[in-house]
C-alpha positions, 0 to 999 in steps of 0.5 A, spaced: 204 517 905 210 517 900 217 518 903 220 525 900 225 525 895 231 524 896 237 527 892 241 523 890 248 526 890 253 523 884 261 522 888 264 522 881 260 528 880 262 532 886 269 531 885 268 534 879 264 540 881 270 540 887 275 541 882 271 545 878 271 550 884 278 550 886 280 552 878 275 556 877 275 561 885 281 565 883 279 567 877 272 569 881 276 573 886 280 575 881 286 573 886 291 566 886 289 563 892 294 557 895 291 550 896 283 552 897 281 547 904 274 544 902 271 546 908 273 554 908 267 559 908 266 562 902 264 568 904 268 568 910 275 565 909 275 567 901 271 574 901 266 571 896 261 576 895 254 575 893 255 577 886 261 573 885 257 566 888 252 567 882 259 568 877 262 562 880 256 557 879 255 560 872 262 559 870 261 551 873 256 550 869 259 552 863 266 549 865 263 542 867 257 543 862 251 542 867 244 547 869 244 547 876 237 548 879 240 554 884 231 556 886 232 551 893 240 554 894 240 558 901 245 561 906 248 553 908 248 551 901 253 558 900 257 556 907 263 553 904 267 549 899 264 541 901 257 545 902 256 548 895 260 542 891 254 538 895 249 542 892 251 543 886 252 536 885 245 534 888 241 540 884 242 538 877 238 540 872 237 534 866 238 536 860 233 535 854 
């Protein structure tokens, strides 16, 4: 039996996607945060909502210039900073 495939999360890719996000949640949240800990909860420490998770990864694509395969993404995925920089990282789509 094959093994599965194994996402393979490029480090220079997600400190981009890292520093994206910091740049980008306080337009998000529409608030100035102070420096943002990686391992904060979004929805919990930040006040994410659903809706402005879905914005923010829209503004990552765009800023980074990047398509993010967001149909696997769960709950986990959302958690905090290093989880969805991870995702994010490890879901690219390949551009044509």
């Amino acid at each position: 039996m094959p093994d599965p495939v194994v996402q393979t999360t490029d480090p220079e890719m997600r400190e981009r996607v890292l520093h994206g996000i910091g740049e980008l949640l306080p337009r998000v949240l529409k608030r100035d945060l102070p420096e943002i800990p990686e391992n904060a909860c979004l929805f919990d420490d930040l006040g994410l909502t659903s809706a402005g998770t879905i914005e923010l990864i829209l503004e990552l694509e765009e800023s980074l210039d990047i398509q993010v395969d967001v149909e696997q993404i769960t709950e986990d995925d959302l958690r905090s900073v290093t989880n969805l920089a991870d995702y994010v990282a490890g879901h690219l789509i390949p551009e044509d």
